[in-house]
PDB file of N, CA, C and O in Angstrom:
ATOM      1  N   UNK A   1      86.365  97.262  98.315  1.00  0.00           N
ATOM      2  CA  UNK A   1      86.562  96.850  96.925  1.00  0.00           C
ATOM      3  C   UNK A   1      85.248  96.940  96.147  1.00  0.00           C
ATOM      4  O   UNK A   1      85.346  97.202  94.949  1.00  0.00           O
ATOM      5  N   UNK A   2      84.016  96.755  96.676  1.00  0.00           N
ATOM      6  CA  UNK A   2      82.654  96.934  95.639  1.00  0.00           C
ATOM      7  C   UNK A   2      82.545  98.271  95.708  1.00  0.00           C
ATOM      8  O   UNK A   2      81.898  98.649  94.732  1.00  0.00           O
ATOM      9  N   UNK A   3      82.867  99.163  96.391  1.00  0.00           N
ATOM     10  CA  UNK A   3      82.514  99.761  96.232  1.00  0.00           C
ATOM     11  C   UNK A   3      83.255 100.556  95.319  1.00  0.00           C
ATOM     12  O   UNK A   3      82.685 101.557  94.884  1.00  0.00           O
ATOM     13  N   UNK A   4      84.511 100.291  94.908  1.00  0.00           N
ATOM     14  CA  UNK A   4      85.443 100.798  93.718  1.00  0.00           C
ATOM     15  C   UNK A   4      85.139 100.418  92.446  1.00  0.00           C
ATOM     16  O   UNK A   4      85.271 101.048  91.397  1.00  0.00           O
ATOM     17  N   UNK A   5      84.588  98.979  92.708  1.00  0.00           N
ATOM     18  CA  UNK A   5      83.854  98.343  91.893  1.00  0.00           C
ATOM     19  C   UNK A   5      82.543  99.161  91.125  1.00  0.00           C
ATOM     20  O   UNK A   5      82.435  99.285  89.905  1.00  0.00           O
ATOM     21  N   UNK A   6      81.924  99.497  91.783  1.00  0.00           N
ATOM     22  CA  UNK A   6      80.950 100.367  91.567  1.00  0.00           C
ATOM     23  C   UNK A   6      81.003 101.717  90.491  1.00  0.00           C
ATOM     24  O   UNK A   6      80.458 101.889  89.400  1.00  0.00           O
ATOM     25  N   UNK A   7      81.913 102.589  91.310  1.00  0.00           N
ATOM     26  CA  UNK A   7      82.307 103.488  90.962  1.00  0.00           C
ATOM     27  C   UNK A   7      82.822 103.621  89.505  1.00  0.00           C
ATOM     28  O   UNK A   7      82.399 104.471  88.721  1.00  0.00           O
ATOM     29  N   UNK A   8      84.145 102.345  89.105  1.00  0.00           N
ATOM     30  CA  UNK A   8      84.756 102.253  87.990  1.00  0.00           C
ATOM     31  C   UNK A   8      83.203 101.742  87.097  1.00  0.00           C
ATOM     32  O   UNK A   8      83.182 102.071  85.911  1.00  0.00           O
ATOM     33  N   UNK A   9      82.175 101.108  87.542  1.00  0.00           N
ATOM     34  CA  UNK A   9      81.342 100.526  86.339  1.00  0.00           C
ATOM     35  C   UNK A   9      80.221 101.680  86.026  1.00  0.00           C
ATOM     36  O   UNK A   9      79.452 101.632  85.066  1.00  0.00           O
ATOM     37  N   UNK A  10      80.260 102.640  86.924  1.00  0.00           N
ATOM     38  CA  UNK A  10      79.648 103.593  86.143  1.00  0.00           C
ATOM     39  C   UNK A  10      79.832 104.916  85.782  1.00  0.00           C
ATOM     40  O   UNK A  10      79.135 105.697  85.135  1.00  0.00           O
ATOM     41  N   UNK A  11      81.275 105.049  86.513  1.00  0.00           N
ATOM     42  CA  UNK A  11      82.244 106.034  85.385  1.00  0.00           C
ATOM     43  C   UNK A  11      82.412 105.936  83.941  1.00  0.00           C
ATOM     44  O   UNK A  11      82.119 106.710  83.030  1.00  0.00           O
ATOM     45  N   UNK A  12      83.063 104.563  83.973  1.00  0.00           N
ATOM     46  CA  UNK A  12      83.305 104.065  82.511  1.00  0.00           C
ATOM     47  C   UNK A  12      81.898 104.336  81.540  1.00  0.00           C
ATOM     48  O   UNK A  12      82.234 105.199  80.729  1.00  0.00           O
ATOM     49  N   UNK A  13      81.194 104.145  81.421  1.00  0.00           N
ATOM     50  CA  UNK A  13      80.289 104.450  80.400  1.00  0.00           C
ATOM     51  C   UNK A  13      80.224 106.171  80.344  1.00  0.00           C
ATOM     52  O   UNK A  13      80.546 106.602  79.236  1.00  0.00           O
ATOM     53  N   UNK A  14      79.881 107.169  81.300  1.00  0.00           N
ATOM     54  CA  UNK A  14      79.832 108.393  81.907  1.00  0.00           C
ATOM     55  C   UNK A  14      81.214 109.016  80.779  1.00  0.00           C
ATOM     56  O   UNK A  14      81.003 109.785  79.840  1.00  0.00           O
ATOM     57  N   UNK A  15      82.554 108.483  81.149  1.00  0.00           N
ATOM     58  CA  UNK A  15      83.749 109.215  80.704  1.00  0.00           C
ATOM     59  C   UNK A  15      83.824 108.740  79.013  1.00  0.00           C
ATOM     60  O   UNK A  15      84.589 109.226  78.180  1.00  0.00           O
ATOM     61  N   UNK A  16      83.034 107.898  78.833  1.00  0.00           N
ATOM     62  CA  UNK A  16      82.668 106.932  77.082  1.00  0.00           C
ATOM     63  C   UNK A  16      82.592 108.012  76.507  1.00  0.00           C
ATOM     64  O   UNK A  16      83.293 108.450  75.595  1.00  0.00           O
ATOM     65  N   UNK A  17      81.377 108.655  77.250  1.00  0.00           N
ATOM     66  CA  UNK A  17      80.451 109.900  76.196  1.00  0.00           C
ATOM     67  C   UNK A  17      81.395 110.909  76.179  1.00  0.00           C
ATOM     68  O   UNK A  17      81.710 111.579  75.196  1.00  0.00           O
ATOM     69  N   UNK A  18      81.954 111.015  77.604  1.00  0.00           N
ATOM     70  CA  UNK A  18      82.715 112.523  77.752  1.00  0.00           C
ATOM     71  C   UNK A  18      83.816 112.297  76.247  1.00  0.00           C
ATOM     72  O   UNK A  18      83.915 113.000  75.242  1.00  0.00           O
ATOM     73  N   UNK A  19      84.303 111.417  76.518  1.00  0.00           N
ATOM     74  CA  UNK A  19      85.484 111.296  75.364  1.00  0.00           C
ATOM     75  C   UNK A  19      85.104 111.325  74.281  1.00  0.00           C
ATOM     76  O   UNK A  19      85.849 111.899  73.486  1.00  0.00           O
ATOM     77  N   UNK A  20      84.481 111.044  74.022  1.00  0.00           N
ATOM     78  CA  UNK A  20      83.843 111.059  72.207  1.00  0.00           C
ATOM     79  C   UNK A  20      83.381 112.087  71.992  1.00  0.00           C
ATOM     80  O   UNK A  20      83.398 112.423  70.808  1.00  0.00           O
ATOM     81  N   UNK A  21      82.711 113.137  73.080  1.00  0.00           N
ATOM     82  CA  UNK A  21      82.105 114.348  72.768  1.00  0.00           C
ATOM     83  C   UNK A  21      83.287 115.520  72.386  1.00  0.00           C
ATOM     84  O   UNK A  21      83.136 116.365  71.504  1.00  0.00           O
ATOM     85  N   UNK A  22      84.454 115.386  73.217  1.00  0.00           N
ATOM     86  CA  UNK A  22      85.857 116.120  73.357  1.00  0.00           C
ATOM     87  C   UNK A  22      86.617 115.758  72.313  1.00  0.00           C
ATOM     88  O   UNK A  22      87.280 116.591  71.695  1.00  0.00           O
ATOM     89  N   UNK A  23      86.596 114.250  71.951  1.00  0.00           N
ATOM     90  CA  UNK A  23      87.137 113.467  70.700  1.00  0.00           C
ATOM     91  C   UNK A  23      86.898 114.233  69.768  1.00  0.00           C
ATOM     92  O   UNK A  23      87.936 114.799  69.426  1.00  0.00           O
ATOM     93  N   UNK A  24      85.787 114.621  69.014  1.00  0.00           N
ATOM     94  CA  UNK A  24      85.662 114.765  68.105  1.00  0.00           C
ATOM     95  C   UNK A  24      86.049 116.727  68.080  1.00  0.00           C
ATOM     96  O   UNK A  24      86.035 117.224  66.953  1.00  0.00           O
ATOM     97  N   UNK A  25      86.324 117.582  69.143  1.00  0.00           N
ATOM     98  CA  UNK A  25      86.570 118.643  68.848  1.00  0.00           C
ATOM     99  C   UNK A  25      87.903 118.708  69.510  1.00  0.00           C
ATOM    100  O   UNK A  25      87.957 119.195  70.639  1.00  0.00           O
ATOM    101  N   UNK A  26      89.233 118.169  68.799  1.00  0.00           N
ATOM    102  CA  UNK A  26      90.252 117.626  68.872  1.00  0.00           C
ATOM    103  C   UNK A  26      91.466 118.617  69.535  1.00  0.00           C
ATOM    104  O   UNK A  26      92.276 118.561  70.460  1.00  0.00           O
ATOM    105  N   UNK A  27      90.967 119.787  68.198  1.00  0.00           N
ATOM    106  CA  UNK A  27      91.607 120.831  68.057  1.00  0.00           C
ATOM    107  C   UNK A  27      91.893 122.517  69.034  1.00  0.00           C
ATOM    108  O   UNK A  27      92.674 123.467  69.094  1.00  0.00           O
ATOM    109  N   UNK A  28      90.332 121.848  69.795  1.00  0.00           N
ATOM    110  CA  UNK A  28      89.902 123.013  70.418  1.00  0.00           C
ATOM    111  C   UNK A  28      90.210 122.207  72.210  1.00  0.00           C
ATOM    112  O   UNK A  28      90.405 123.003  73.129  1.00  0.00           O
ATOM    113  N   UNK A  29      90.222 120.649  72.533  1.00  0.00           N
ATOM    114  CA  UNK A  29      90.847 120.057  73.871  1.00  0.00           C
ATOM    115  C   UNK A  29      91.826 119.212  73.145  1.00  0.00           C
ATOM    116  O   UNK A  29      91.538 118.119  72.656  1.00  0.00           O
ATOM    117  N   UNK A  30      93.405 119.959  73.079  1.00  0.00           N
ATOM    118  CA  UNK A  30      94.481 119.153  72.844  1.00  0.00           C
ATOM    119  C   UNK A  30      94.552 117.823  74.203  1.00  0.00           C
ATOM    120  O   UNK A  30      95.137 116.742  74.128  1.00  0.00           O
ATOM    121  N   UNK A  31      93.847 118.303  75.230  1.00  0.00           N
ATOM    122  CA  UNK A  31      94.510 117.257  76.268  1.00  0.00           C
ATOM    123  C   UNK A  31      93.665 116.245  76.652  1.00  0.00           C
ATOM    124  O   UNK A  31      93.703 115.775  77.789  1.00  0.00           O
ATOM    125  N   UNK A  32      92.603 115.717  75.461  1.00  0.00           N
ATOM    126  CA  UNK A  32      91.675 114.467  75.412  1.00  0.00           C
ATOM    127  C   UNK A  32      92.948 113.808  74.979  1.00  0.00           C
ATOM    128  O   UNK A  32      93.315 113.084  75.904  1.00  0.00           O
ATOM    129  N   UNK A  33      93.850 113.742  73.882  1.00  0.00           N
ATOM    130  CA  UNK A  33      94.832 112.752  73.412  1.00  0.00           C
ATOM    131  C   UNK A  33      95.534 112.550  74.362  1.00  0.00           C
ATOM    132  O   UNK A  33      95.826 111.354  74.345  1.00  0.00           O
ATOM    133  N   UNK A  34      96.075 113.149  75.373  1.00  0.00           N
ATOM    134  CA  UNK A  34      96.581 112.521  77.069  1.00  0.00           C
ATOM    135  C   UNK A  34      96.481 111.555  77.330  1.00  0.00           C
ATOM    136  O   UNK A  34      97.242 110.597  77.468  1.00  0.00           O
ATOM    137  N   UNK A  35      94.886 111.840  77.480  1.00  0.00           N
ATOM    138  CA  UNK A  35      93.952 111.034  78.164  1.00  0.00           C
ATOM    139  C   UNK A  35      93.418 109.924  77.792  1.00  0.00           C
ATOM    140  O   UNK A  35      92.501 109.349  78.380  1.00  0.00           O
ATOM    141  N   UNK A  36      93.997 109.548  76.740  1.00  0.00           N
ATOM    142  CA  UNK A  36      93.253 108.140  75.982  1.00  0.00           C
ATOM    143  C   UNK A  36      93.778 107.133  75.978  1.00  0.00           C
ATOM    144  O   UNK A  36      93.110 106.315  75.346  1.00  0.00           O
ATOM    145  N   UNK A  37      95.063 106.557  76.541  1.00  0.00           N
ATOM    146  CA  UNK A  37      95.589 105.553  76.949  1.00  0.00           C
ATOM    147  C   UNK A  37      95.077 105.072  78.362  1.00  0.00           C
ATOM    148  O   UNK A  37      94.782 103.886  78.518  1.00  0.00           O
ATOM    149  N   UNK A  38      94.924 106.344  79.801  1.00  0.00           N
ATOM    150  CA  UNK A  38      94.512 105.958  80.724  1.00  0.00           C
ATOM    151  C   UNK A  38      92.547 105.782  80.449  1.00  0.00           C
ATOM    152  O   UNK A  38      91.810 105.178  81.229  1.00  0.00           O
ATOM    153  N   UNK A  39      92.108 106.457  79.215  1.00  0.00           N
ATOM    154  CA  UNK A  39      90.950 105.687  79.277  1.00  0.00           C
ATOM    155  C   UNK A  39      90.618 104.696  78.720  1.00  0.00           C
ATOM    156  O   UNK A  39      89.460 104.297  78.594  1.00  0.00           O
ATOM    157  N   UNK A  40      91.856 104.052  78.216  1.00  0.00           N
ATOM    158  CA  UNK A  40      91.721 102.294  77.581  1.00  0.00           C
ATOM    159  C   UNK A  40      92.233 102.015  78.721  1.00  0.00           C
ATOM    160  O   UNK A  40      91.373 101.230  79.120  1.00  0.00           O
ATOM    161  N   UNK A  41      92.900 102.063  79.445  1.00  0.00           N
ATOM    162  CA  UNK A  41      93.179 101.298  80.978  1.00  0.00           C
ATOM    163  C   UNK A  41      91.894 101.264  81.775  1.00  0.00           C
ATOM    164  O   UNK A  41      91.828 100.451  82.698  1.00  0.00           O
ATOM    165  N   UNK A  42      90.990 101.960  81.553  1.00  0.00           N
ATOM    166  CA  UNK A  42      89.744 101.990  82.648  1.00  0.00           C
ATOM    167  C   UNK A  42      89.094 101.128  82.088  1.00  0.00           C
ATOM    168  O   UNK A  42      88.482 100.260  82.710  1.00  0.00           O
ATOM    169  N   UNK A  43      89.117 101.224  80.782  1.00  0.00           N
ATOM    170  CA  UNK A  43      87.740 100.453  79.828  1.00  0.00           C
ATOM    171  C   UNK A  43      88.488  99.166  80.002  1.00  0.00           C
ATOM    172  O   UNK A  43      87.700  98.314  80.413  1.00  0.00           O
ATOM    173  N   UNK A  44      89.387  98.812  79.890  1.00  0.00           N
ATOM    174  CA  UNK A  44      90.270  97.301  80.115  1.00  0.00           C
ATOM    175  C   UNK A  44      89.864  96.799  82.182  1.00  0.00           C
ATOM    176  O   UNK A  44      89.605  95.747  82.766  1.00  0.00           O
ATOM    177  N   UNK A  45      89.944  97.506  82.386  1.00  0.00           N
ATOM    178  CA  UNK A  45      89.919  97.325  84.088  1.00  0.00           C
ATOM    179  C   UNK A  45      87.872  96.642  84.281  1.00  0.00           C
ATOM    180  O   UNK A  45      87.349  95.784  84.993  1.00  0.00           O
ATOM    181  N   UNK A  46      87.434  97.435  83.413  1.00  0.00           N
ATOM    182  CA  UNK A  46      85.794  97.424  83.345  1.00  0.00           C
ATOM    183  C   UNK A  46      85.647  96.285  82.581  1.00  0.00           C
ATOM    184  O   UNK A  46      84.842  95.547  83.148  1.00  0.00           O
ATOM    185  N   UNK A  47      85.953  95.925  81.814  1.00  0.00           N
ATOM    186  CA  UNK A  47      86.177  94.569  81.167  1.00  0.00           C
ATOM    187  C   UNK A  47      86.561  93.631  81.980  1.00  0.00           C
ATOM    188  O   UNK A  47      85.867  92.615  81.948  1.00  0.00           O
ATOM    189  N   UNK A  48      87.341  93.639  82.617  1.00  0.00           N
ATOM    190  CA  UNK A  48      87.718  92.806  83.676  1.00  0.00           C
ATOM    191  C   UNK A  48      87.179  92.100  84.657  1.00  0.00           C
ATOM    192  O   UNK A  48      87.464  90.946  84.977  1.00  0.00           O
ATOM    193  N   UNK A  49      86.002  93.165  85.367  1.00  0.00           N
ATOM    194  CA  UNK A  49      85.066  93.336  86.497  1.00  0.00           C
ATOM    195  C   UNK A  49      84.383  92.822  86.073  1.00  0.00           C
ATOM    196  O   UNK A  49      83.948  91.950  86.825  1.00  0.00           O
ATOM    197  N   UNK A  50      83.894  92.847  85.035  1.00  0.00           N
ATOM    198  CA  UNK A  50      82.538  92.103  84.087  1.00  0.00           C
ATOM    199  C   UNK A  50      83.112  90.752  84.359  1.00  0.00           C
ATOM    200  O   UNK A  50      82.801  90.029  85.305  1.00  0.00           O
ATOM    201  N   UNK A  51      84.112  90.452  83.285  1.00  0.00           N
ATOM    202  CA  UNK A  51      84.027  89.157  83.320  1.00  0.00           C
ATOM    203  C   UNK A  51      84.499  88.217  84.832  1.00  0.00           C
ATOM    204  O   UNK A  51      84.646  87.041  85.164  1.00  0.00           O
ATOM    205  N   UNK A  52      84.593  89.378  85.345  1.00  0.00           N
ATOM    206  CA  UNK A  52      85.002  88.212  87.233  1.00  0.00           C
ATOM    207  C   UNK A  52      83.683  88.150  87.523  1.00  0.00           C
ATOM    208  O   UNK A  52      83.698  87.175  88.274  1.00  0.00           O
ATOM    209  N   UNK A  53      82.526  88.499  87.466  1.00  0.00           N
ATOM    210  CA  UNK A  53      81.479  88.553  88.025  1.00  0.00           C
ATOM    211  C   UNK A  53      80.761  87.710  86.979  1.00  0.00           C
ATOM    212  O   UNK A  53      79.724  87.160  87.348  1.00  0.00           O
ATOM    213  N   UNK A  54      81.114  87.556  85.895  1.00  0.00           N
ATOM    214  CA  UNK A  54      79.848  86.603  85.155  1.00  0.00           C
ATOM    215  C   UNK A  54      80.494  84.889  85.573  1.00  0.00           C
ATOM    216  O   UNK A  54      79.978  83.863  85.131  1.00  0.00           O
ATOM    217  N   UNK A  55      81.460  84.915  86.315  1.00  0.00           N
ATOM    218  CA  UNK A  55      82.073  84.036  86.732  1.00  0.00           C
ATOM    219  C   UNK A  55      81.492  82.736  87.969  1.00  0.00           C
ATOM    220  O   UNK A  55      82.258  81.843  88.332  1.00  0.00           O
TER     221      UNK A  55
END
C-alpha cells in the first residue's frame, strides 16, 4: 500500500502538467476530454492520502 501510495503522489502532480499542456491543444488530442473525469478521480484519491497522513 505505500508504495501505491507513493506512486499515486507523484504521478498526480506529473499527469497535472501533462493535462494542461494537452488541455489547452484540445483540438489537435480529442482524447484528453476522456481522460478528465479519471483525472479528477486521481486528484480526489491524492487528496485523500494527504489528508490520512496529516492525521
Amino acid at each position: 500500500m505505500a508504495q501505491l501510495t507513493t506512486w499515486i503522489k507523484f504521478l498526480t502532480p506529473v499527469l497535472t502538467l501533462g493535462m494542461m499542456v494537452f488541455y489547452l491543444d484540445r483540438e489537435k488530442y480529442p482524447v484528453v476530454d476522456k481522460l478528465i473525469p479519471y483525472y479528477f478521480a486521481l486528484v480526489f484519491i491524492y487528496t485523500l492520502l494527504i489528508a490520512i497522513e496529516a492525521i
